[in-house]
N, C-alpha and C positions, 0 to 999 in steps of 0.2 A: 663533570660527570663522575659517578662514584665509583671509583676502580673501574673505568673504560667496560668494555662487554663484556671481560671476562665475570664481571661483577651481575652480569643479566642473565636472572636465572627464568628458564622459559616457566616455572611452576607460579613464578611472582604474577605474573601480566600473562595476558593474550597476545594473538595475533599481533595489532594497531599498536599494545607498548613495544613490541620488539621493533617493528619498524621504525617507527618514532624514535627509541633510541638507537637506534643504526643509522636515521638520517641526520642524527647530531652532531655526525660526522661530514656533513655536506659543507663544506668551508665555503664553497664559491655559491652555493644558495641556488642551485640550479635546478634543485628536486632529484637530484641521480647521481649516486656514489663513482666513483672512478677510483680503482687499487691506490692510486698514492692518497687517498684521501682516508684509506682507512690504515688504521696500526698495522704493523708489520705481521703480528700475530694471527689479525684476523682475516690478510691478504687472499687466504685463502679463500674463503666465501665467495670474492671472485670466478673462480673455477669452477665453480660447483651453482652459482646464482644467476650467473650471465646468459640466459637460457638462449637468448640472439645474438652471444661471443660481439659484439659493439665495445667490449671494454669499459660498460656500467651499468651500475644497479638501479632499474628506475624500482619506483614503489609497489607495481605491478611485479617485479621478481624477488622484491623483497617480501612482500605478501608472500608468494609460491613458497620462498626460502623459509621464511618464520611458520608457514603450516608444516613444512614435511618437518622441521629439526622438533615442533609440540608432538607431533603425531610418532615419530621417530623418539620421541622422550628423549633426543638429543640437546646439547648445549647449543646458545649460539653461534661459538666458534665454527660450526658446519662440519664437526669431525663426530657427534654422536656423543658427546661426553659432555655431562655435568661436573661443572669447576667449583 
């Protein structure tokens, strides 16, 4: 992947790219991120995506995640900043 997320700028892609590339992060192929599965960087998204705190990301919170950070004119990262 090209420079991990911090390389995903929400201006590039929609909704569906940001998810897609967030779930490239799914090592075990289960359809739902868990914090060690993603960089340390972006552990954060956790906190802030986990909308039923279960400790992952299915695609339904990642959806909610990648609309508010477009509509937010936030970055992926989940901190509001374009990188």
């Amino acid at each position: 992947m090209d420079g991990a997320v911090d390389g995903l700028d929400p201006g590039a892609g929609g909704v569906d790219e940001i998810v897609a590339r967030l779930l490239q992060f799914d090592r075990n192929g289960d359809g739902k991120l868990s914090k060690d599965e993603l960089p340390e960087r972006m552990q954060g998204i956790m906190e802030r995506a986990d909308l039923n705190k279960d400790g992952f990301l299915t695609r339904d919170e990642l959806v909610l995640f990648a609309r508010a950070q477009l509509e937010q004119g936030g970055g992926p990262d989940g901190r509001g900043e374009r990188r």
